[in-house]
KELO-160413 format. One line per field, with one value per residue: residue number from 1; residue in three letters; x, y, z of N, C-alpha, C in turn. Coordinates in nm, 3 decimals, padded with zeros to 5 digits. Atoms other than C-alpha are relative to their C-alpha. Layout:
BEGIN
num [NUM | ...]
residu [ALA | ...]
n_u [X | ...]
n_v [Y | ...]
n_w [Z | ...]
ca_u [X | ...]
ca_v [Y | ...]
ca_w [Z | ...]
c_u [X | ...]
c_v [Y | ...]
c_w [Z | ...]
This chain:
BEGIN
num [1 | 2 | 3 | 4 | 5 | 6 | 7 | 8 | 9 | 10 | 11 | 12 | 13 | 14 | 15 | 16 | 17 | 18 | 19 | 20 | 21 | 22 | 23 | 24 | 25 | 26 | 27 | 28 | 29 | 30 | 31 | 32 | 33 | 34 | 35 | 36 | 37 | 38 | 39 | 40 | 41 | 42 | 43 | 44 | 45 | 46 | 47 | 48 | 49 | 50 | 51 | 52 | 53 | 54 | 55 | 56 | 57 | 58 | 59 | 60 | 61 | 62 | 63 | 64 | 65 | 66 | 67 | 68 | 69 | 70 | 71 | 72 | 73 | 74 | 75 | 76 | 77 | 78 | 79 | 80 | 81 | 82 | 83 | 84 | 85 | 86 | 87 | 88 | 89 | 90 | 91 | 92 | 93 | 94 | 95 | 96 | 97 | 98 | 99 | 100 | 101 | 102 | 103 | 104 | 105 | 106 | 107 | 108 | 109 | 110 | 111 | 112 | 113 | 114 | 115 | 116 | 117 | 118 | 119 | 120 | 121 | 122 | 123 | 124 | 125 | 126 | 127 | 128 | 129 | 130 | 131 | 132 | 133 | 134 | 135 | 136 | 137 | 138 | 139 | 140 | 141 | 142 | 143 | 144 | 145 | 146 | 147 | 148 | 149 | 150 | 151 | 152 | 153 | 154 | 155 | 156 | 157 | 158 | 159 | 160 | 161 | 162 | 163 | 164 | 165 | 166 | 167 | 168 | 169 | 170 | 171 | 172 | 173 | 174 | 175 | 176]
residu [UNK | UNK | UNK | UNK | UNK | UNK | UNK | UNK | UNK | UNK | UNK | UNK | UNK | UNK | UNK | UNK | UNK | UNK | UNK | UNK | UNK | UNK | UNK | UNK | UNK | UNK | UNK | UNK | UNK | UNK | UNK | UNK | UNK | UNK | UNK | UNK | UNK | UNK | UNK | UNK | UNK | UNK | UNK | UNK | UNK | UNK | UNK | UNK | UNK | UNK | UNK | UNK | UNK | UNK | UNK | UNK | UNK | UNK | UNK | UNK | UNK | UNK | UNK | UNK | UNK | UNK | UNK | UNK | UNK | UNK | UNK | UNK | UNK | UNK | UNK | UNK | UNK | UNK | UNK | UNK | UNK | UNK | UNK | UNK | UNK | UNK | UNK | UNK | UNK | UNK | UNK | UNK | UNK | UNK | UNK | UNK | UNK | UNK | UNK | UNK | UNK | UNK | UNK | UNK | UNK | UNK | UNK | UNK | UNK | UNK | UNK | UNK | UNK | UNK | UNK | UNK | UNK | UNK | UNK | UNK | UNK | UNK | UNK | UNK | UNK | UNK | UNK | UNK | UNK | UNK | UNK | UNK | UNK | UNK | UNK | UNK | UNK | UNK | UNK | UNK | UNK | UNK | UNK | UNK | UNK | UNK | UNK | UNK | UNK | UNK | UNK | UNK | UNK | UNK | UNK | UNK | UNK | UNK | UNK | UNK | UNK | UNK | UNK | UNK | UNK | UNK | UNK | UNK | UNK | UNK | UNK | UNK | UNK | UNK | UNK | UNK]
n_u [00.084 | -00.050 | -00.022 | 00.087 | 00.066 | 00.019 | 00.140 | 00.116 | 00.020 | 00.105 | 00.154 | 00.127 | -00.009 | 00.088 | 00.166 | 00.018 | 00.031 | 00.127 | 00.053 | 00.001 | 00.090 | 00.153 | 00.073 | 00.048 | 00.103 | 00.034 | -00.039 | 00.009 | -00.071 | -00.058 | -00.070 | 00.044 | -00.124 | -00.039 | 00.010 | 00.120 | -00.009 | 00.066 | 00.028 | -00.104 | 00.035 | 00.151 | 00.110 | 00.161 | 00.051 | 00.074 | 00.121 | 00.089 | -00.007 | -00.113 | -00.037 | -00.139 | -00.063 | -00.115 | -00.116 | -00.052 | -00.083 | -00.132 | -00.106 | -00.082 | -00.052 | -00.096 | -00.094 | 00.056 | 00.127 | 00.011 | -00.047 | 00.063 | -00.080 | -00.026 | -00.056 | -00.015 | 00.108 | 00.152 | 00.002 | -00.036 | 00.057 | -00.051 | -00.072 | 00.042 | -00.035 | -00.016 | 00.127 | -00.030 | 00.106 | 00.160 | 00.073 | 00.081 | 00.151 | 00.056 | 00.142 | 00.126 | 00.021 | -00.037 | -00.186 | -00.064 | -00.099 | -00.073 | -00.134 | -00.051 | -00.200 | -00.077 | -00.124 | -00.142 | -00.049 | 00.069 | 00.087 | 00.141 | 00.142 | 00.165 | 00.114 | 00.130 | 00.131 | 00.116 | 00.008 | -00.080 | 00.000 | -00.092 | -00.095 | -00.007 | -00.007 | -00.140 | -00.164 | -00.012 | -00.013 | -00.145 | -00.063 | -00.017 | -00.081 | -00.123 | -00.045 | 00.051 | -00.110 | -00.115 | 00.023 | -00.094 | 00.071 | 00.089 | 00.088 | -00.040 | 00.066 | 00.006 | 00.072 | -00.082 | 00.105 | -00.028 | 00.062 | -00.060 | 00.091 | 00.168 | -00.066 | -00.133 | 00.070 | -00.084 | 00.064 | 00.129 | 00.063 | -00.124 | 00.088 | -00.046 | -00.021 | 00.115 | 00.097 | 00.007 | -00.076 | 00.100 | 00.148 | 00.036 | 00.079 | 00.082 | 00.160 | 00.154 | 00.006 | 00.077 | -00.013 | -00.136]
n_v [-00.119 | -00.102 | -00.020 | -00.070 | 00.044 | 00.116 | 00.055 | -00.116 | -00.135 | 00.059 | 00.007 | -00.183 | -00.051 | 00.104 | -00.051 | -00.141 | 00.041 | 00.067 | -00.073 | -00.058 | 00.102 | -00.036 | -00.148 | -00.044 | 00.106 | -00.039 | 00.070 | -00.109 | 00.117 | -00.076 | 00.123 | 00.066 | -00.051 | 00.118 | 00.123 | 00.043 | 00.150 | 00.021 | -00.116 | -00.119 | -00.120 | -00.037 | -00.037 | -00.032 | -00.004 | -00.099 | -00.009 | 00.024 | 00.186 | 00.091 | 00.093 | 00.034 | 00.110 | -00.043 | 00.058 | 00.084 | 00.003 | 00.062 | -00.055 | 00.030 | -00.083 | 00.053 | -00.112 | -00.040 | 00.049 | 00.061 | 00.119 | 00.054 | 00.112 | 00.123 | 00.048 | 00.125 | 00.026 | -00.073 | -00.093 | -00.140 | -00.053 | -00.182 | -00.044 | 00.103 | -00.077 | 00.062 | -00.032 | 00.073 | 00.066 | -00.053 | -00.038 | 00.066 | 00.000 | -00.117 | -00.005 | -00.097 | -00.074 | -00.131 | -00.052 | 00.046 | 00.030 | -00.064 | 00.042 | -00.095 | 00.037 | -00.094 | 00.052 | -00.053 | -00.017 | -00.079 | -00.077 | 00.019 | 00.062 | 00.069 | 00.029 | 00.093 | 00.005 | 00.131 | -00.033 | 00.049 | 00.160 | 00.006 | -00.016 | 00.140 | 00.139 | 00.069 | 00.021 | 00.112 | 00.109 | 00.003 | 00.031 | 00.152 | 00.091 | 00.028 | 00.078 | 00.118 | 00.049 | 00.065 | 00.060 | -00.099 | -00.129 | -00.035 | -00.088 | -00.102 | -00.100 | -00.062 | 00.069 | -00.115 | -00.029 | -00.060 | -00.059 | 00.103 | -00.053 | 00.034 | 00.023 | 00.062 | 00.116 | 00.009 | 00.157 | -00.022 | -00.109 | -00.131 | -00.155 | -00.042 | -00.152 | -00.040 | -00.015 | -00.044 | -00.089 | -00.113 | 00.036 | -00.138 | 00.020 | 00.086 | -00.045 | 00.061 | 00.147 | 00.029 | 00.145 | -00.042]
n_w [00.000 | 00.003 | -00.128 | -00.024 | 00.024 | -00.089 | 00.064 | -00.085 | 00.136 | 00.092 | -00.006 | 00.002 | 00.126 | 00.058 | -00.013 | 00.056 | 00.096 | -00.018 | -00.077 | 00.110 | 00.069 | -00.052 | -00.018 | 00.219 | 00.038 | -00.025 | -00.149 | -00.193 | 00.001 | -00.058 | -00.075 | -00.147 | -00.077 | -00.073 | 00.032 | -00.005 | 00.083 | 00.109 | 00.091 | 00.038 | 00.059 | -00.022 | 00.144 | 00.025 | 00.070 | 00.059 | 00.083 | -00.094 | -00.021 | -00.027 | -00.102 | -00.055 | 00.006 | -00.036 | 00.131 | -00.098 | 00.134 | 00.025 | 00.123 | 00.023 | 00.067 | 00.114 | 00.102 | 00.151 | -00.005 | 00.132 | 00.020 | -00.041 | -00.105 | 00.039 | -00.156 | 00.049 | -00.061 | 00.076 | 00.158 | 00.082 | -00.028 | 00.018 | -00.098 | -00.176 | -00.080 | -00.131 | -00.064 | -00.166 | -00.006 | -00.017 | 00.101 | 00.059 | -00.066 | -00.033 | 00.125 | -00.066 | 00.132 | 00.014 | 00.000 | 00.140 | 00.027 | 00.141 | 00.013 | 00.031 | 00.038 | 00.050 | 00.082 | -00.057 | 00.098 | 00.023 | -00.096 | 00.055 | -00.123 | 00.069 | -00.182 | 00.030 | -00.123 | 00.039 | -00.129 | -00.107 | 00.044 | 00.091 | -00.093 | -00.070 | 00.104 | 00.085 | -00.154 | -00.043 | 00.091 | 00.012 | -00.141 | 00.004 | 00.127 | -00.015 | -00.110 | 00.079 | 00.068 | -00.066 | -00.176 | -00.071 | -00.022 | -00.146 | 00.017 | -00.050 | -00.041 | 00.073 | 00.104 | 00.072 | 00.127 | 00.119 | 00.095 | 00.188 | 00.133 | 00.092 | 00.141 | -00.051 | -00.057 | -00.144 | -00.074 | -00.024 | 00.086 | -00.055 | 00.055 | 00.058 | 00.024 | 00.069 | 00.001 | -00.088 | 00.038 | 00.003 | -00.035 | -00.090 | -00.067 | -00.123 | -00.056 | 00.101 | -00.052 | -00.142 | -00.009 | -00.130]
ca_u [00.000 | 00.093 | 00.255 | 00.023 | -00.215 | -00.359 | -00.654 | -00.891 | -00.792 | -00.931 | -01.213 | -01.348 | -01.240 | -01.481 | -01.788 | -01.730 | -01.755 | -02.049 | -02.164 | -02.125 | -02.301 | -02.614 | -02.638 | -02.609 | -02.905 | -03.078 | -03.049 | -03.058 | -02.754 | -02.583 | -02.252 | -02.280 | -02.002 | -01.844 | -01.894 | -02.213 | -02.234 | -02.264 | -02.390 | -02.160 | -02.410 | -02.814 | -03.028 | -03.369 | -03.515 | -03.684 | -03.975 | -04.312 | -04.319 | -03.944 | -03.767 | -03.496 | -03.197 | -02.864 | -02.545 | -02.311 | -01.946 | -01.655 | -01.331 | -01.072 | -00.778 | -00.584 | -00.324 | -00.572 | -00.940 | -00.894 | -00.691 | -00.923 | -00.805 | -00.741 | -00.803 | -00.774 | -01.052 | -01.318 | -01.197 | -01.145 | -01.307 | -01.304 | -01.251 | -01.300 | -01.343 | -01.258 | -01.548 | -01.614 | -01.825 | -02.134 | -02.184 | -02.292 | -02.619 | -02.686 | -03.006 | -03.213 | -03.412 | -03.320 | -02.917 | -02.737 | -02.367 | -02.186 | -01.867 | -01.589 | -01.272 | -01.051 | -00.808 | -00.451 | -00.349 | -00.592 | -00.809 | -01.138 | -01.456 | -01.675 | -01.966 | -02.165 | -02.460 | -02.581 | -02.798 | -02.754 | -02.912 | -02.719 | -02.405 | -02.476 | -02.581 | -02.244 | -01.984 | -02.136 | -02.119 | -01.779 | -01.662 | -01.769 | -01.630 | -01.306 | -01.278 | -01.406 | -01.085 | -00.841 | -00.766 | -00.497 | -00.763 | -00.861 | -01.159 | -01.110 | -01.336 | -01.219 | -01.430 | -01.393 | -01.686 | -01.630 | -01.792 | -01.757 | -01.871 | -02.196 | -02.062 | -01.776 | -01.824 | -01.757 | -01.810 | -02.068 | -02.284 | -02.100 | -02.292 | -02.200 | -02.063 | -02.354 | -02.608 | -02.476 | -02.236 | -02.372 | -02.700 | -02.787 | -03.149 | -03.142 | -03.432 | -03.670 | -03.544 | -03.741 | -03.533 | -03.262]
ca_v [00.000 | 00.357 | 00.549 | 00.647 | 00.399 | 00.123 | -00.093 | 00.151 | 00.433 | 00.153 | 00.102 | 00.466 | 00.516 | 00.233 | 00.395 | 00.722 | 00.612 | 00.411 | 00.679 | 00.933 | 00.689 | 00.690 | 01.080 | 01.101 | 00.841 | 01.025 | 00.827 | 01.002 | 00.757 | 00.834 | 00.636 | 00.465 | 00.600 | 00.330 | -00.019 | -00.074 | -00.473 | -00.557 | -00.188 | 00.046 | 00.274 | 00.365 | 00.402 | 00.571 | 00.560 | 00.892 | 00.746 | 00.747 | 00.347 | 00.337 | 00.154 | 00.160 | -00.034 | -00.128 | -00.171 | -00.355 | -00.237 | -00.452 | -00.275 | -00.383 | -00.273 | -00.447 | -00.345 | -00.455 | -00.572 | -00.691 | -01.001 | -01.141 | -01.443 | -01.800 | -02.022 | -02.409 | -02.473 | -02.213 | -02.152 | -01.825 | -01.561 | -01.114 | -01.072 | -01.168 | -01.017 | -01.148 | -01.210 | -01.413 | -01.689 | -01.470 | -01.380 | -01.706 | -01.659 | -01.291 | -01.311 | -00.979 | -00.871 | -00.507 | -00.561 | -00.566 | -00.612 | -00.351 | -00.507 | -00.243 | -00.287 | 00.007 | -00.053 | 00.055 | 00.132 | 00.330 | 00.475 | 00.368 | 00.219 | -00.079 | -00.158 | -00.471 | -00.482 | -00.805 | -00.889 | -01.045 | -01.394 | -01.422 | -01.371 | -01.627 | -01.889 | -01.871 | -01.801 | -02.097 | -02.317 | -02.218 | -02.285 | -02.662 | -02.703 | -02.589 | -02.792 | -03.076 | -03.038 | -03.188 | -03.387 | -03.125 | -02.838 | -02.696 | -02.520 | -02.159 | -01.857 | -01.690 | -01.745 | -01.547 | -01.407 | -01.398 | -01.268 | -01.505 | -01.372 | -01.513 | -01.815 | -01.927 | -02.317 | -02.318 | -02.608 | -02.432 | -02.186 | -01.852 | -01.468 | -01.298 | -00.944 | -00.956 | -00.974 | -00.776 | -00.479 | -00.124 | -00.270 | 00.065 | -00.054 | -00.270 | -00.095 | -00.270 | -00.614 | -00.802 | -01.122 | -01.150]
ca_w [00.000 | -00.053 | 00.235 | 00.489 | 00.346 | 00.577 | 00.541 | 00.795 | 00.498 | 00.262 | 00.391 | 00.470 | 00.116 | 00.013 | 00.217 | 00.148 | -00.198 | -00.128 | 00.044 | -00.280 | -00.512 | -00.332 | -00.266 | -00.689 | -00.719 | -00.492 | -00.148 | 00.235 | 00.305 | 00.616 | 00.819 | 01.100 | 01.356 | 01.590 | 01.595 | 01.497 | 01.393 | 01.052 | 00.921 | 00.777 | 00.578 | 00.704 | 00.338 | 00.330 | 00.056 | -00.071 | -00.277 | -00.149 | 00.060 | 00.066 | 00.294 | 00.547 | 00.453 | 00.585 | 00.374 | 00.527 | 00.277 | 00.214 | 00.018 | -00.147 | -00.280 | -00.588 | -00.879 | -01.153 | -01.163 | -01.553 | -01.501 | -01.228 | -00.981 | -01.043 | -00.753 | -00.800 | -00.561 | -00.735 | -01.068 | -01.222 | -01.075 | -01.057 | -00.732 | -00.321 | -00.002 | 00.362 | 00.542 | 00.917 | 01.000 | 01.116 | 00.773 | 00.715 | 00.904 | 00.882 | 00.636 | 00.663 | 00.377 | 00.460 | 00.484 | 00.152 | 00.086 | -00.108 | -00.242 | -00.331 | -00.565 | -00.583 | -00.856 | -00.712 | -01.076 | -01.196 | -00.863 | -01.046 | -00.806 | -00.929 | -00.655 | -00.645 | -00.415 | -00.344 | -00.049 | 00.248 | 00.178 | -00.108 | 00.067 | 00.317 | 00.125 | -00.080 | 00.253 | 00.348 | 00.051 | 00.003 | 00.350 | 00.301 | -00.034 | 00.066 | 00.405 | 00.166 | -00.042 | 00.160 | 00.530 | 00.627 | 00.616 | 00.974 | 00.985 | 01.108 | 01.163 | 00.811 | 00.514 | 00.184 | -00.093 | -00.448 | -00.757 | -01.120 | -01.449 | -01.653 | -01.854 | -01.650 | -01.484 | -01.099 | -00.838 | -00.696 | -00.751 | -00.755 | -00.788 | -01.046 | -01.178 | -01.432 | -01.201 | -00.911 | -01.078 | -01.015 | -00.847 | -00.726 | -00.745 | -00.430 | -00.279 | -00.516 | -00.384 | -00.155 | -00.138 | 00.194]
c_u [00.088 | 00.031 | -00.099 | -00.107 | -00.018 | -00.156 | -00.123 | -00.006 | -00.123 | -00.092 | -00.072 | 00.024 | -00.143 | -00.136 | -00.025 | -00.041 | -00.102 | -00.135 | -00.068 | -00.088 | -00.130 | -00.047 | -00.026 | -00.103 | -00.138 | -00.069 | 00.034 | 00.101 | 00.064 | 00.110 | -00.004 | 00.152 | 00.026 | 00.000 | -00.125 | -00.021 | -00.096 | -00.101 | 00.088 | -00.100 | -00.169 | 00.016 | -00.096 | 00.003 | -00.119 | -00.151 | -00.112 | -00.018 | 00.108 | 00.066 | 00.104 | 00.075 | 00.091 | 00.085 | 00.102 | 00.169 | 00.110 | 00.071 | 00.118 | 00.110 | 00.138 | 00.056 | -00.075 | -00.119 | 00.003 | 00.045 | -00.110 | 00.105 | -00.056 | 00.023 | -00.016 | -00.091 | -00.157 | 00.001 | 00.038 | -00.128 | 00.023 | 00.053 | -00.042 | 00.035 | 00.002 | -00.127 | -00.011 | -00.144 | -00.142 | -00.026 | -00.044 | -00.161 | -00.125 | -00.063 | -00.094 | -00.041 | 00.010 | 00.182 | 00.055 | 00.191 | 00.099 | 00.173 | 00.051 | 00.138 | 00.021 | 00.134 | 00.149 | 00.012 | -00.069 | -00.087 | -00.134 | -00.080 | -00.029 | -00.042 | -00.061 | -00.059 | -00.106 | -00.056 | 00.006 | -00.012 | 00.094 | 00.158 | 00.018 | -00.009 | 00.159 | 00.073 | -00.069 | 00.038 | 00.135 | 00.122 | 00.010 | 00.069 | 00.141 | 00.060 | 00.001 | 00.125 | 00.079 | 00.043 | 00.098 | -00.046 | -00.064 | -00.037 | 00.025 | -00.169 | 00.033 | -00.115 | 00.005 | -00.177 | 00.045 | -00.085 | 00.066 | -00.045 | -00.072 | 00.100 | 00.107 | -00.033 | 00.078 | -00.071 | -00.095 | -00.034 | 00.034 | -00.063 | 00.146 | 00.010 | -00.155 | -00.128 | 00.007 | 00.131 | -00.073 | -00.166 | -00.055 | -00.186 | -00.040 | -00.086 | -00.063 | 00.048 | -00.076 | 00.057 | 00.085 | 00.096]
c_v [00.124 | 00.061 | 00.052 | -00.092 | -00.147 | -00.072 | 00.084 | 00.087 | -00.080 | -00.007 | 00.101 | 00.024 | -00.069 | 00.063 | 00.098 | -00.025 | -00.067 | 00.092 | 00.146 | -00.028 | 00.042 | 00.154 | 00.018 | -00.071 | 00.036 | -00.042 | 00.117 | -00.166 | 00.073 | -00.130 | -00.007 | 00.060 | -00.061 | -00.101 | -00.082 | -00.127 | 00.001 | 00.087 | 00.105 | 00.189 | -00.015 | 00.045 | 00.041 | 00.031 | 00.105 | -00.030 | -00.011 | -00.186 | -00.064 | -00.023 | 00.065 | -00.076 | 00.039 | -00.030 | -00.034 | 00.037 | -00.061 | 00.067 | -00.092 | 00.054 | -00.030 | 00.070 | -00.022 | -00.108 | -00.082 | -00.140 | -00.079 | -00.126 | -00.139 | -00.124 | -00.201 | -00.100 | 00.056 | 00.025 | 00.156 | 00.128 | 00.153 | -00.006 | -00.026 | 00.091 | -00.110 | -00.005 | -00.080 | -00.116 | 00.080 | 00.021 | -00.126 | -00.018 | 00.120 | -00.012 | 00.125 | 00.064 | 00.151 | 00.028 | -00.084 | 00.019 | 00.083 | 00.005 | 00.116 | -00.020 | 00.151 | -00.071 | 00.083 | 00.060 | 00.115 | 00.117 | -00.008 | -00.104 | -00.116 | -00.034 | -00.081 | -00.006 | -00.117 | -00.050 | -00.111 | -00.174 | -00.079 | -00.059 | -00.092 | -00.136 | -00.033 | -00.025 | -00.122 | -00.140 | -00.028 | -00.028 | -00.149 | -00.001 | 00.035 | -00.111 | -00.143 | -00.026 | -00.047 | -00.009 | 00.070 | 00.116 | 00.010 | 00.120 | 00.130 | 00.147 | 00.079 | -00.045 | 00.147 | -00.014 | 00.057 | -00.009 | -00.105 | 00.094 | -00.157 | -00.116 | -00.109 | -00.150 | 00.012 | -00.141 | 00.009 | 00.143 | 00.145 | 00.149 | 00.072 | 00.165 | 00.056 | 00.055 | 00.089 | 00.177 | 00.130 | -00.044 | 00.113 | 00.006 | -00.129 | 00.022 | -00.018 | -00.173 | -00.002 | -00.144 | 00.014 | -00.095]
c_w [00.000 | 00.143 | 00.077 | -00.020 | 00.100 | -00.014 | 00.081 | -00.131 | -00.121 | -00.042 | 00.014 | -00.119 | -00.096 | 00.045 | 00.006 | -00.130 | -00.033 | 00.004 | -00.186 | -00.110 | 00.009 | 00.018 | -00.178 | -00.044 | 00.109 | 00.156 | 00.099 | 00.047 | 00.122 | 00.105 | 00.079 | 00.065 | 00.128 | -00.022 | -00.010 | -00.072 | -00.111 | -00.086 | 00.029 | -00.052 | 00.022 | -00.133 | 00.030 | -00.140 | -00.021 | -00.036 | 00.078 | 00.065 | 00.010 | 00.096 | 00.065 | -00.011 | 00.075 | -00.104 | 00.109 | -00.144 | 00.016 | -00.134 | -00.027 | -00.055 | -00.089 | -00.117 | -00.086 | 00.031 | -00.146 | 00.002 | 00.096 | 00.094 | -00.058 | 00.165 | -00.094 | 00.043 | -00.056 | -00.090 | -00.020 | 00.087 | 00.025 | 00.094 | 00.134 | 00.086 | 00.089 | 00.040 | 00.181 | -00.001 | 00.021 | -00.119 | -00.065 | 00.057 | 00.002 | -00.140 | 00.074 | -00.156 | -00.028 | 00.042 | -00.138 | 00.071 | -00.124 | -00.016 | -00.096 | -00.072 | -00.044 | -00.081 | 00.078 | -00.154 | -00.069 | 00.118 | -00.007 | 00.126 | -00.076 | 00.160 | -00.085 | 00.099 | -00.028 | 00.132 | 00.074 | -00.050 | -00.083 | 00.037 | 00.131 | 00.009 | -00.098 | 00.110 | 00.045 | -00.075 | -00.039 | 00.055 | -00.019 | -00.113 | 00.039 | 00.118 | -00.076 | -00.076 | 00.051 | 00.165 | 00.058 | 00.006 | 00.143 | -00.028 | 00.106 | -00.067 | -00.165 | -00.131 | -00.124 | -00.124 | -00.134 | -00.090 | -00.145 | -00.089 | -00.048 | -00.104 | 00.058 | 00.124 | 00.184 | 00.094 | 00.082 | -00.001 | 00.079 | -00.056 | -00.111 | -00.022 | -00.101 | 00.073 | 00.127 | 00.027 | 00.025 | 00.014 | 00.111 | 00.040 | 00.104 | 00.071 | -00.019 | 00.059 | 00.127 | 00.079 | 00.122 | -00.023]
């Protein structure tokens, strides 16, 4: 990382940026300040009937989003964040997931917003298939979420950039 740069910078960079997004789309978005579990960014929703959400943001911060990652366990895939066992349980149909790659190389954003269910259903599926690969794996508290593209075969079923890239309308979902 650049000097000065530490993963805290990262991440306020990621929900400031989150944060930005939503005021241009016309969101009352505002950050949570301390340690408030598992929400980073309060949503209201403007329209007449809309909702309170939470966003919950994971950043990242790699030299190039184009080549994508190569794992031997999941195949080919854009890109992955850290995550912790609780996120395999936390299902709320009003907390989404807004994944953040800052390119190092360029400085450019992409956001995928995908929601919670989603997100717990894979960190979990992914947790067994890796413990599943081999008798020298001890299971540990980390667990990791990644994004495939549309097209590409994985060993199990893996969200994609297609369907979760600039999903700025998550306020119309009702699924968790």
């Amino acid at each position: 990382m650049a000097k000065g740069l530490n993963s805290n910078n990262v991440s306020l960079a990621g929900e400031f940026a989150v944060l930005c997004q939503l005021a241009l789309r016309g969101f009352v978005a505002n950050m949570t300040l301390g340690n408030t579990k598992s929400v980073d960014v309060l949503v209201a929703d403007p329209k007449p009937g809309g909702r309170m959400l939470k966003l919950e943001v994971k950043t990242n911060y790699r030299d190039s989003r184009s080549e994508g990652v190569r794992s031997k366990d999941f195949g080919n895939f854009v890109s992955s964040w850290m995550m912790a066992e609780k996120h395999e349980t936390l299902k709320d149909a009003s907390l989404f997931y807004c994944f953040v790659n800052i390119s190092k190389d360029t400085k450019n954003f992409k956001f995928y917003i995908v929601p919670s269910g989603v997100v717990a259903d894979y960190v979990k599926r992914q947790h067994q298939h890796w413990l599943a690969g081999g008798d020298k794996r001890k299971d540990s508290q980390l667990r990791q979420f990644r994004l495939g593209r549309a097209g590409e075969d994985y060993p199990i079923s893996t969200p994609t950039i297609e369907e979760y890239e600039d999903n700025w309308e998550f306020t119309t979902a009702t699924r968790a």
